[in-house]
Backbone as ProteinMPNN parsed JSONL, in Angstrom:
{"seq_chain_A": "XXXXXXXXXXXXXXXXXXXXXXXXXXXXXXXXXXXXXXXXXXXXXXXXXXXXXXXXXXXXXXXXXXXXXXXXXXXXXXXXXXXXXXXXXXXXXXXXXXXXXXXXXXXXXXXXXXXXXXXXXXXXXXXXXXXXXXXXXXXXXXXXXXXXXXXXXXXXXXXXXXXXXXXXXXXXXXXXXXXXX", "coords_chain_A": {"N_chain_A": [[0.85, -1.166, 0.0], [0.646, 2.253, -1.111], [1.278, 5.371, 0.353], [0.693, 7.964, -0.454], [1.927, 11.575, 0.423], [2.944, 12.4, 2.614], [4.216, 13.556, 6.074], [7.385, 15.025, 6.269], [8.669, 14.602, 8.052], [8.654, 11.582, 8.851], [7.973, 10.354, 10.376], [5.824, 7.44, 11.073], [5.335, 5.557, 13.051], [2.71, 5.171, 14.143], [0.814, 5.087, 12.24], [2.392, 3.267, 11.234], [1.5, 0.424, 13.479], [-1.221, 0.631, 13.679], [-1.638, -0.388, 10.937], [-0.697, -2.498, 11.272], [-2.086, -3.739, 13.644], [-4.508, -4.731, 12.217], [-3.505, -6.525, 10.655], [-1.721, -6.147, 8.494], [1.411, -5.824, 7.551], [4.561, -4.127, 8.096], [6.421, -3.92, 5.785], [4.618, -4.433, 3.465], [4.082, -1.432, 3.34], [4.459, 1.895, 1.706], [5.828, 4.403, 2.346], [5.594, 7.762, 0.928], [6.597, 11.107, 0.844], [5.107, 14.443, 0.827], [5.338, 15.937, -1.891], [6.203, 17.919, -5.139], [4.247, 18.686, -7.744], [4.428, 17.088, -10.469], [5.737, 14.876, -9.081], [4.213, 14.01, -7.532], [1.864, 13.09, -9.174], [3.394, 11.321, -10.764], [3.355, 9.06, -9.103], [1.109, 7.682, -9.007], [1.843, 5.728, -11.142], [1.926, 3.812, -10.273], [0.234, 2.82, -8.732], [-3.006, 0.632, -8.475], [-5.263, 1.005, -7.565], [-7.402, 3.775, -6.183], [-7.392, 4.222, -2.654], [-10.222, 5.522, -1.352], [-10.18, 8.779, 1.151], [-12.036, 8.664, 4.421], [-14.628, 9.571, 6.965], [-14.655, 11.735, 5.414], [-14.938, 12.245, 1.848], [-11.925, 12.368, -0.44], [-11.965, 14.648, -3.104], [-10.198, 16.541, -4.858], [-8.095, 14.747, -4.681], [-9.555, 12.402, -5.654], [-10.321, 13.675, -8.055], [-7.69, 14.133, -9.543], [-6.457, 11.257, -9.489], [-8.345, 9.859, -11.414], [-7.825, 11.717, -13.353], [-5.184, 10.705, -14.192], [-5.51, 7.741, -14.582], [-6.071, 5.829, -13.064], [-8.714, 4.611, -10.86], [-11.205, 4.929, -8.461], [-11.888, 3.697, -5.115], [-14.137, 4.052, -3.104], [-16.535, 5.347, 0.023], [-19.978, 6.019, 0.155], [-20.754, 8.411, 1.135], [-22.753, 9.994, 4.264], [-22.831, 12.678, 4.651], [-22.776, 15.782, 2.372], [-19.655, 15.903, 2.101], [-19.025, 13.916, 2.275], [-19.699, 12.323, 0.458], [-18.87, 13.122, -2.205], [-17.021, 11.817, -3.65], [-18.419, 9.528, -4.173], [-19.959, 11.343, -6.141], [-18.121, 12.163, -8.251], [-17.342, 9.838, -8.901], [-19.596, 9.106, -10.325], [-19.924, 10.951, -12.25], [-18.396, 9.652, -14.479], [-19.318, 7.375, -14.653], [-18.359, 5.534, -13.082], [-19.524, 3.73, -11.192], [-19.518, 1.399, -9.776], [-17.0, 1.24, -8.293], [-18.443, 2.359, -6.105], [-18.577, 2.406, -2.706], [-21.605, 1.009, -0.418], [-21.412, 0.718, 2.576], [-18.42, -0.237, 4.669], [-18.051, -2.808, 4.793], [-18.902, -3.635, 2.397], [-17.182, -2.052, 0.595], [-14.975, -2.958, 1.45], [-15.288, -5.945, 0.145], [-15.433, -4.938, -2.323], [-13.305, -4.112, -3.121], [-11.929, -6.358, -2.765], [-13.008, -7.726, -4.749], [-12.201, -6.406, -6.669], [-8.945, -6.777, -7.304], [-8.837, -8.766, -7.451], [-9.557, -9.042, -10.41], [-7.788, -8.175, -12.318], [-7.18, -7.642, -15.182], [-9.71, -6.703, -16.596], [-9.781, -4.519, -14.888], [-7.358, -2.985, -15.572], [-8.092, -3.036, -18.299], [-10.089, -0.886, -18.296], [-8.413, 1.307, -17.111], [-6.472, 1.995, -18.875], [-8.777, 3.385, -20.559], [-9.495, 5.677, -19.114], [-8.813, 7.703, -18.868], [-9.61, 9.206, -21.237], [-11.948, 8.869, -20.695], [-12.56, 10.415, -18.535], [-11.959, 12.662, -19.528], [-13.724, 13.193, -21.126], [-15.886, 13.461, -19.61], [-18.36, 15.487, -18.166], [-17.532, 17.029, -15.866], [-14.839, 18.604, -17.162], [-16.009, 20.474, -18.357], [-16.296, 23.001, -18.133], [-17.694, 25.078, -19.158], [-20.1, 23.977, -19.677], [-20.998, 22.956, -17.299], [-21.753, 25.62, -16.443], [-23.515, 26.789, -17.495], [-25.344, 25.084, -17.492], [-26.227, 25.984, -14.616], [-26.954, 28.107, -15.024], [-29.118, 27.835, -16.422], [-30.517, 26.468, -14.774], [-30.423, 28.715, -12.665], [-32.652, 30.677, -14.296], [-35.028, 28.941, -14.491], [-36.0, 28.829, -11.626], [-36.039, 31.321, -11.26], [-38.154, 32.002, -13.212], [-40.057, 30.826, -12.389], [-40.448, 31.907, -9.686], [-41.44, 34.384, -10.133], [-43.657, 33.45, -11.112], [-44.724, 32.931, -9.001], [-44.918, 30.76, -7.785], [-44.175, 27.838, -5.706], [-41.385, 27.245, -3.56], [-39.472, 24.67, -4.96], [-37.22, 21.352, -5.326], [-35.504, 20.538, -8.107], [-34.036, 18.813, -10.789], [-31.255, 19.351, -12.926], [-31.62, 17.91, -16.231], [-30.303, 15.441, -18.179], [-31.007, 15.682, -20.622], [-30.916, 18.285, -20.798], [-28.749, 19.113, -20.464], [-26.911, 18.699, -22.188], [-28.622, 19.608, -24.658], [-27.944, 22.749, -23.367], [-25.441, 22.461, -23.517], [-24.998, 22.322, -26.725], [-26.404, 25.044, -27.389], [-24.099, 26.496, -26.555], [-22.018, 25.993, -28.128], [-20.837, 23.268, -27.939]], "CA_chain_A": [[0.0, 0.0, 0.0], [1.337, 3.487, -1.205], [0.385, 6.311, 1.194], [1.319, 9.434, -0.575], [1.637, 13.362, 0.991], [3.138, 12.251, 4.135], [4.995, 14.511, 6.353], [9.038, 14.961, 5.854], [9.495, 14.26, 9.442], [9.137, 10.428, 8.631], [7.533, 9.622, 12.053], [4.997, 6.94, 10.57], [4.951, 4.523, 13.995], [1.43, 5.355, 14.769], [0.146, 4.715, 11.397], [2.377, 1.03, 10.905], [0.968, 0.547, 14.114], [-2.509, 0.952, 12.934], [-1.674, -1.59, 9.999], [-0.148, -4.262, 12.154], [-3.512, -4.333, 14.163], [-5.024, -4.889, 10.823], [-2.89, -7.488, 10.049], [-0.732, -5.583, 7.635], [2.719, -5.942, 8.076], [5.335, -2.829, 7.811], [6.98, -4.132, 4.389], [3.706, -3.761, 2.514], [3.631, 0.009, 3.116], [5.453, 2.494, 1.062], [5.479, 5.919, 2.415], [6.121, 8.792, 0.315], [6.519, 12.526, 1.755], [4.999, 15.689, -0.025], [6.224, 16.635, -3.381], [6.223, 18.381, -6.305], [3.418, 18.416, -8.703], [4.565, 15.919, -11.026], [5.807, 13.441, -8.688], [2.556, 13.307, -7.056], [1.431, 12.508, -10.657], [3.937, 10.477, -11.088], [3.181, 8.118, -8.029], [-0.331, 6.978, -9.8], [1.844, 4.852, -12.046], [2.19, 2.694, -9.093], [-1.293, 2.219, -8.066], [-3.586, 0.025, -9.286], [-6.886, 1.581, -7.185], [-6.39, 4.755, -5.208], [-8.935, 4.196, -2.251], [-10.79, 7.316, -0.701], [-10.483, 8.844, 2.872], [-13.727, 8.122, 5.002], [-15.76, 9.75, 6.505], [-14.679, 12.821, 4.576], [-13.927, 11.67, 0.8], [-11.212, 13.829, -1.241], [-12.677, 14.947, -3.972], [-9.211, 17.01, -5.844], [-7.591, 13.569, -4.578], [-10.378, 11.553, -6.558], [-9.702, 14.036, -9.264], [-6.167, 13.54, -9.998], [-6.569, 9.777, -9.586], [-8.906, 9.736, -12.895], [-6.707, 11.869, -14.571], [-3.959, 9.609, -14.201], [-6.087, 6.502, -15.245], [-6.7, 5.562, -11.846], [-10.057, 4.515, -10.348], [-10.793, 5.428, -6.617], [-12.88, 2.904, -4.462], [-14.961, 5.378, -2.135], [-18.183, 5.204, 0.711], [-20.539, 6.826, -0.276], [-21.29, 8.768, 2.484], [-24.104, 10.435, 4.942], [-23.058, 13.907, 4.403], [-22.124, 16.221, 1.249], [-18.454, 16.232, 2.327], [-18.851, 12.438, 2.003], [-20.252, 11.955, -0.731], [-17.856, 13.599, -3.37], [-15.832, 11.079, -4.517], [-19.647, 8.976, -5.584], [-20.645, 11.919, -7.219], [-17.073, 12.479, -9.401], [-17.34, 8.549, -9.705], [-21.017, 9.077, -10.843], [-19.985, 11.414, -13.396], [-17.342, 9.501, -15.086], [-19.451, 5.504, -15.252], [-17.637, 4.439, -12.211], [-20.618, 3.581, -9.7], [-19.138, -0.001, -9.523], [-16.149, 1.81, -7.085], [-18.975, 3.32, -4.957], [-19.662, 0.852, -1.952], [-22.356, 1.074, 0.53], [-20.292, 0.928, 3.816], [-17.088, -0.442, 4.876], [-18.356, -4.682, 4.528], [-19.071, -3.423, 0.999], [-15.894, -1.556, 0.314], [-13.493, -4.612, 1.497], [-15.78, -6.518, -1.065], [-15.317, -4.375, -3.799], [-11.488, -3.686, -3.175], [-11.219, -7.558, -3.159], [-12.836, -8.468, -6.316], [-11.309, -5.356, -8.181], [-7.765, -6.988, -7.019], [-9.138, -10.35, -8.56], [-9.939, -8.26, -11.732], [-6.625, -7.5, -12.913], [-7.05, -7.763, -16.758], [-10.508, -5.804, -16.345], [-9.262, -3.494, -14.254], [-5.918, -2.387, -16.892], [-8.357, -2.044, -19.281], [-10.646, -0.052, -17.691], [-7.56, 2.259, -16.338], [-6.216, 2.324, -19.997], [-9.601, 4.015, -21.15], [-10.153, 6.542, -18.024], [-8.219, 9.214, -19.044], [-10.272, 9.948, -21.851], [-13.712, 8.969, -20.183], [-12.733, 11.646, -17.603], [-11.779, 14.245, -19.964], [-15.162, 13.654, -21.813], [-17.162, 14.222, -18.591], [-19.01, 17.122, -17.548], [-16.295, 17.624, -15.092], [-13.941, 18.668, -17.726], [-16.079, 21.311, -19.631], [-16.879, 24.227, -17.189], [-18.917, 25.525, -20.068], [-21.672, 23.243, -19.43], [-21.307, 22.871, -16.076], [-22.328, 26.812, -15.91], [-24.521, 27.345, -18.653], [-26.924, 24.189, -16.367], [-26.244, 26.584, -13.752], [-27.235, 29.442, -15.848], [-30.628, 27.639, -16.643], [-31.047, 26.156, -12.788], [-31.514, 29.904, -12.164], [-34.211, 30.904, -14.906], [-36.033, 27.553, -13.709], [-36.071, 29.255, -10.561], [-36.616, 32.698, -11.681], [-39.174, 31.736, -13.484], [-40.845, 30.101, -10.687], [-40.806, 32.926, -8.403], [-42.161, 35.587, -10.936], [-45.16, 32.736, -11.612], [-45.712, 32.835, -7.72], [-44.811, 29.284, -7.703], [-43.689, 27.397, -4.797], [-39.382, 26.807, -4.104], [-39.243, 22.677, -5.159], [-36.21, 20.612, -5.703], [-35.719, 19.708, -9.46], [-32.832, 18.521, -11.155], [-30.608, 19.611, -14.758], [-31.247, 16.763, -16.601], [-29.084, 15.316, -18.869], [-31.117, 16.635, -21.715], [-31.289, 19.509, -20.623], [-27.192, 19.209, -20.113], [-27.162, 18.5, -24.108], [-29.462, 21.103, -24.99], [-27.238, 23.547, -23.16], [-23.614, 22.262, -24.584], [-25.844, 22.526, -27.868], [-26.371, 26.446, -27.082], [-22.857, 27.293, -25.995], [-21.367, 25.351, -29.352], [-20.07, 21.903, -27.837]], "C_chain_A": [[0.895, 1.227, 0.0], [0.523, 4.354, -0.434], [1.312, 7.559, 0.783], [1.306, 11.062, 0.164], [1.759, 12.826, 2.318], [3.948, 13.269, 4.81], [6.432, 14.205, 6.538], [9.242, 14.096, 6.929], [9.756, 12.522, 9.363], [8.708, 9.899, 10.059], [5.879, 8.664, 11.789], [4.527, 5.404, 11.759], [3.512, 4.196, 14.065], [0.765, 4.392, 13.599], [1.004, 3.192, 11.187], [1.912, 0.288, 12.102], [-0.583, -0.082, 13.876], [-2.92, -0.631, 12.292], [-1.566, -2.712, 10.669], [-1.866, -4.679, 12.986], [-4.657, -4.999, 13.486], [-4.35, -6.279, 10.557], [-1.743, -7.387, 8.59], [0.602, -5.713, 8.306], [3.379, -4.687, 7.295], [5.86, -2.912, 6.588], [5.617, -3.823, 3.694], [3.58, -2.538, 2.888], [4.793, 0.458, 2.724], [5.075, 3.921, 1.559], [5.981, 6.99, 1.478], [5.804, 10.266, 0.879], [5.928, 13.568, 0.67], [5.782, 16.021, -0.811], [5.917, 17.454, -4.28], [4.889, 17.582, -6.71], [3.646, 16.754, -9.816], [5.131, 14.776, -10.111], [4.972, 13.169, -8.595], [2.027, 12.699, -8.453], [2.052, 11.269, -10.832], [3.591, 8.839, -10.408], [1.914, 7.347, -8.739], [-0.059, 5.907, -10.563], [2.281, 3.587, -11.012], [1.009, 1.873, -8.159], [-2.453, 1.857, -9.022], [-5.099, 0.468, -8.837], [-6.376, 2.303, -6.225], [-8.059, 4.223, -4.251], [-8.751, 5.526, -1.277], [-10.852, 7.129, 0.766], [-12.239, 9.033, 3.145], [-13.074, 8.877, 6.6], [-15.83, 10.859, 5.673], [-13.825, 12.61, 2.916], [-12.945, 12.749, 0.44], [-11.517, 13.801, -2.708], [-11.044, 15.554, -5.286], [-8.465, 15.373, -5.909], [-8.198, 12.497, -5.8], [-9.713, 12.099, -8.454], [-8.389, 13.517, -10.158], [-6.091, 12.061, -10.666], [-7.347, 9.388, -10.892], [-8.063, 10.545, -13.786], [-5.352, 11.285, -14.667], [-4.347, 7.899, -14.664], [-6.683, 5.44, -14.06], [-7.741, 5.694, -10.901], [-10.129, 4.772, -8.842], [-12.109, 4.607, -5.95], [-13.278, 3.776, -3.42], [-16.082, 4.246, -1.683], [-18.623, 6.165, 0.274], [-21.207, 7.119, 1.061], [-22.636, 9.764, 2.971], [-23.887, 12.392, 4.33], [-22.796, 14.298, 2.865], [-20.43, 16.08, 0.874], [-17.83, 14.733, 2.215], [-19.007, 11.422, 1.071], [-19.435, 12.516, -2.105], [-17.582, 12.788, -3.862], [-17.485, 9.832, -5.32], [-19.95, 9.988, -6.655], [-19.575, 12.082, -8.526], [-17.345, 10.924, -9.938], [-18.367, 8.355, -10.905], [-20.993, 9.886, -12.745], [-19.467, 10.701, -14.865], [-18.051, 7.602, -15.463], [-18.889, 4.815, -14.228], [-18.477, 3.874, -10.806], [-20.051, 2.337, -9.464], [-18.296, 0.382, -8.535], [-17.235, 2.311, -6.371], [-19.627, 2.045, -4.338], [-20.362, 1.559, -1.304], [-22.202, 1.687, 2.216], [-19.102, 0.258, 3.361], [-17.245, -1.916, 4.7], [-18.162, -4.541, 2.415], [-17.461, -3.068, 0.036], [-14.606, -2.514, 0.629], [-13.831, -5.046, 0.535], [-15.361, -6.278, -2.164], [-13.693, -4.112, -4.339], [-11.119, -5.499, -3.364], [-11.471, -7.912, -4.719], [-12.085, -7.446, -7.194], [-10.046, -5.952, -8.045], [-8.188, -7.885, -7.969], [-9.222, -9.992, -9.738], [-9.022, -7.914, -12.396], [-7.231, -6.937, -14.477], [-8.588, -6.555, -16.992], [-10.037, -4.468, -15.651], [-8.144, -2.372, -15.378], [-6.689, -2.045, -18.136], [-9.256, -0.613, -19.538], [-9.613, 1.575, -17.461], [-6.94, 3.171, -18.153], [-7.514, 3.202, -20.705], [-9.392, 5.434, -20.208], [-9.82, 7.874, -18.038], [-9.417, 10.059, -19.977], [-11.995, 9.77, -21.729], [-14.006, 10.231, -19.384], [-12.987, 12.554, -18.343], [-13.315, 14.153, -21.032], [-16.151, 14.12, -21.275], [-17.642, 15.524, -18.831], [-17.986, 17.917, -17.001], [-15.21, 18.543, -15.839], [-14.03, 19.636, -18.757], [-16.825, 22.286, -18.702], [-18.062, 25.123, -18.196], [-19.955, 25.004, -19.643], [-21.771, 23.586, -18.386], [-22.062, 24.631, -15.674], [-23.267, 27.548, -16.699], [-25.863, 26.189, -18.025], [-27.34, 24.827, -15.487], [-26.981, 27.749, -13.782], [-28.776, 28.521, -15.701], [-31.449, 27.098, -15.252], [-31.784, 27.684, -12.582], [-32.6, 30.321, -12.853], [-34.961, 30.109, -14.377], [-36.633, 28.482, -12.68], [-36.281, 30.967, -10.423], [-38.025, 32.713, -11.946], [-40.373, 31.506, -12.313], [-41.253, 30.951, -10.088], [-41.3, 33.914, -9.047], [-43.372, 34.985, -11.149], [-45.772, 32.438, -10.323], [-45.618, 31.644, -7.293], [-44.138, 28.842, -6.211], [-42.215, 27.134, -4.829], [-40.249, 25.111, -3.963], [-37.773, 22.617, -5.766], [-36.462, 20.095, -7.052], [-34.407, 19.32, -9.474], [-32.758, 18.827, -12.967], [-30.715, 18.498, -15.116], [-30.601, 16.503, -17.631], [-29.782, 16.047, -19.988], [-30.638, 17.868, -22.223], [-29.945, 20.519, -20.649], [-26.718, 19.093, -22.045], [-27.53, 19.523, -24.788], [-28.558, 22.112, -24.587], [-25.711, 23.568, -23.681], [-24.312, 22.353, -25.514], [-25.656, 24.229, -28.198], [-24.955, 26.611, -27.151], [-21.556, 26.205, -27.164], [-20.783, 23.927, -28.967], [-20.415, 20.825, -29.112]], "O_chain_A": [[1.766, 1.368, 0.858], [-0.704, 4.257, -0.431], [2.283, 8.025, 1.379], [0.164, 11.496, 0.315], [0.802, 12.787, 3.09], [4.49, 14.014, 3.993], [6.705, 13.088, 6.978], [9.856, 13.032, 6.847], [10.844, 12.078, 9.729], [9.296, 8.993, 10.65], [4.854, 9.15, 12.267], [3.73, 4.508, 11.48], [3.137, 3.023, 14.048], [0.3, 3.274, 13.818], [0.391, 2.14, 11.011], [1.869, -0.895, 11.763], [-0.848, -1.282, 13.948], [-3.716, -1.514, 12.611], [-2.272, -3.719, 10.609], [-2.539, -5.699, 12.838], [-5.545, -5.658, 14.028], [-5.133, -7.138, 10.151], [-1.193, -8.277, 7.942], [0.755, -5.696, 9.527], [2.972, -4.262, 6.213], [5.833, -1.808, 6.044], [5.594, -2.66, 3.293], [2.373, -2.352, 2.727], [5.888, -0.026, 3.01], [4.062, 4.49, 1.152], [7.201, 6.882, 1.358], [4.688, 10.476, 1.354], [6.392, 13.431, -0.462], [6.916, 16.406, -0.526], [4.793, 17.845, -3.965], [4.489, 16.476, -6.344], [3.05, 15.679, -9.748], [4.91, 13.638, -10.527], [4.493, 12.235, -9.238], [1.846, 11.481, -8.428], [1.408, 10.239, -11.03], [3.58, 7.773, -11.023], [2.105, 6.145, -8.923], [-0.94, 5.105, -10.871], [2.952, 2.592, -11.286], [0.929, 0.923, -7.381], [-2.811, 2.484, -10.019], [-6.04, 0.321, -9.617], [-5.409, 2.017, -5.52], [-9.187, 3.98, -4.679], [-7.839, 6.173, -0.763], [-11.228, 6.184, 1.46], [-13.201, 9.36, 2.45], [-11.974, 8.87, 7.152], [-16.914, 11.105, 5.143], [-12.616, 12.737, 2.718], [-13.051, 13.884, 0.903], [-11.241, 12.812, -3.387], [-10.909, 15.007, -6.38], [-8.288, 14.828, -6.998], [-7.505, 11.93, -6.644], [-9.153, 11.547, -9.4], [-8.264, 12.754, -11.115], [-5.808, 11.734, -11.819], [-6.838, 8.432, -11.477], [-7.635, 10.103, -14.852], [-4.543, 11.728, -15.483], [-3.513, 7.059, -15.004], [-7.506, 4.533, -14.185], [-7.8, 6.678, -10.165], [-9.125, 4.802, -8.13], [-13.251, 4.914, -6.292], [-12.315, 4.259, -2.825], [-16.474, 3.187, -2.173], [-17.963, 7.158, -0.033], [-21.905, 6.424, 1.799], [-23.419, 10.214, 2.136], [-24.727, 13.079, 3.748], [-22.607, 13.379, 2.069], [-19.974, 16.126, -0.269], [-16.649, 14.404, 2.108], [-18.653, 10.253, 0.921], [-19.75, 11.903, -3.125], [-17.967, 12.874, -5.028], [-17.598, 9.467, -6.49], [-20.163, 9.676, -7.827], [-20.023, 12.13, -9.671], [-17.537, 10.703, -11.134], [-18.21, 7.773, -11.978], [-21.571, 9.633, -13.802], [-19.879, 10.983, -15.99], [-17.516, 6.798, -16.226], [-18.84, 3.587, -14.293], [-18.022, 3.684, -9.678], [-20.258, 2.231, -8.256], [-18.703, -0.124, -7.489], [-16.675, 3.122, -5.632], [-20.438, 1.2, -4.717], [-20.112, 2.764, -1.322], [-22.677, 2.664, 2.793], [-18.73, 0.12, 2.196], [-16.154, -2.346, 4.328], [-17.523, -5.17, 1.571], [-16.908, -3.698, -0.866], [-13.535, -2.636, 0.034], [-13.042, -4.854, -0.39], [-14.949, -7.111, -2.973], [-13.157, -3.983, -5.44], [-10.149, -5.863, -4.029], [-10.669, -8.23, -5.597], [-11.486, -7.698, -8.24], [-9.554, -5.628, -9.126], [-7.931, -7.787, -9.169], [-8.829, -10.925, -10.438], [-9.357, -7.17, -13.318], [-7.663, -5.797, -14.652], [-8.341, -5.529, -17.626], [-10.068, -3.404, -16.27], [-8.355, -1.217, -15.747], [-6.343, -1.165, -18.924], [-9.224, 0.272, -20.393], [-10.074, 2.703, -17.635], [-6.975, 4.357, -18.481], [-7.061, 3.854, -21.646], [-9.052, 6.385, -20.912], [-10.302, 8.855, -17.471], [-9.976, 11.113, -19.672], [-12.918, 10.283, -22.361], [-15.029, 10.915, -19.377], [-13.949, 13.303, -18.173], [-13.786, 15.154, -21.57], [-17.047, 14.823, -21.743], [-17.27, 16.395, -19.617], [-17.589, 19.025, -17.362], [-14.626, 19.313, -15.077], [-13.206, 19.912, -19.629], [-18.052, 22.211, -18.64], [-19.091, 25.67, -17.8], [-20.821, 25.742, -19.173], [-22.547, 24.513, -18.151], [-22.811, 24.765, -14.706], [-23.678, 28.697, -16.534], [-27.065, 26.443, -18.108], [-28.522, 24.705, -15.165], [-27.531, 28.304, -12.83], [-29.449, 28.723, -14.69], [-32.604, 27.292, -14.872], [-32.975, 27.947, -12.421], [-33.638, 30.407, -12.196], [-35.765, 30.634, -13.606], [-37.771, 28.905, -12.888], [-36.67, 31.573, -9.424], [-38.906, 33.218, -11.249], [-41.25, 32.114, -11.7], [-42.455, 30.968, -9.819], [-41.823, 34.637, -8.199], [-44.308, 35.747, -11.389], [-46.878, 31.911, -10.202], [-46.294, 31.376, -6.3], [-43.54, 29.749, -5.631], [-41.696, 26.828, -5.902], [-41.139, 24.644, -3.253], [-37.238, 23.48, -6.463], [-37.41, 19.343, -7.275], [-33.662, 19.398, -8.497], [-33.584, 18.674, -13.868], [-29.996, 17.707, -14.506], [-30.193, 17.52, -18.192], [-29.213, 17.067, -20.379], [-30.217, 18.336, -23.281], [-29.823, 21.739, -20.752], [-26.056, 19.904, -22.692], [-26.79, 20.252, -25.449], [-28.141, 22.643, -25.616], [-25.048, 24.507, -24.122], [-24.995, 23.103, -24.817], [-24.909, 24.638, -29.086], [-24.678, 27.02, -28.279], [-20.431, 25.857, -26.805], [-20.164, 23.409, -29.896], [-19.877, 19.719, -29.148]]}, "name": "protein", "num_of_chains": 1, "seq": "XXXXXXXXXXXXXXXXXXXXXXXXXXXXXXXXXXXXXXXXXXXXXXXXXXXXXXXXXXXXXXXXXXXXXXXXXXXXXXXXXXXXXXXXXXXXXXXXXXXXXXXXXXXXXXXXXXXXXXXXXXXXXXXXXXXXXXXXXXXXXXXXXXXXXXXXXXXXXXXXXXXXXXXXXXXXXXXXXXXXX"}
């Protein structure tokens, strides 16, 4: 297990510690300390599934990890702050990485291990599944945003009640449509 963005000081007892209670032993961990931009990049070519912190996912973390070709096994969690890394997964086709709880998430981290050959080819696509997302074209993403508010303009000039809707994908089409995609 690689555990990148550690601190210089190199004082990692606590955390092999941790592992050993686990049943991990200190040789499977690789620590690496804060770096540079491209190392951190670089480190991805070493991991075969990045998995997400719990109960608060990382969301730029998740990021990265798809633009490097690397999938990120996440909970999908209770709050907003927990839930990030389903919704980037969500965007990108990867709901299969989003477990339930933590019974779920061992599960899913085991068979993806069993998965090699699936997995590599999966990783080999991901770059350019990401960069086709939504995620990846701020145009859209603010021209939905743009029509969220008329919705809601609308609404309140027709006297209407506030309700929860949602941009739907059409509607996400229709608008990259407008703004030339």
């Amino acid at each position: 297990m690689l555990l990148g963005g550690m601190p210089q000081e190199g004082e990692y007892d606590k955390l092999i510690n941790a592992f050993a209670q686990e049943g991990i032993a200190h040789e499977r961990l690789i620590f690496y300390p804060r770096s540079g931009m491209d190392a951190y990049l670089a480190l991805h070519h070493q991991v075969d599934i990045c998995l997400d912190a719990y109960p608060y996912a990382g969301g730029t973390t998740t990021l990265y990890a798809l633009w490097m070709g690397v999938p990120t096994l996440t909970v999908a969690g209770l709050t907003p702050a927990g839930r990030v890394g389903a919704c980037i997964l969500a965007h990108v086709g990867l709901d299969a990485f989003v477990a339930a709880d933590a019974a779920d998430f061992v599960q899913k981290g085991v068979s993806w291990a069993n998965n090699l050959a699936t997995l590599a080819n999966l990783r080999a696509k991901l770059r350019a599944r990401f960069d086709q997302s939504v995620m990846r074209h701020p145009e859209i993403i603010a021209a939905s945003f743009e029509h969220a508010l008329r919705v809601i303009w609308q609404r309140w000039c027709a006297g209407l009640p506030a309700e929860s809707f949602e941009v739907s994908s059409q509607m996400t089409v229709d608008v990259a449509q407008e703004v030339g995609e």
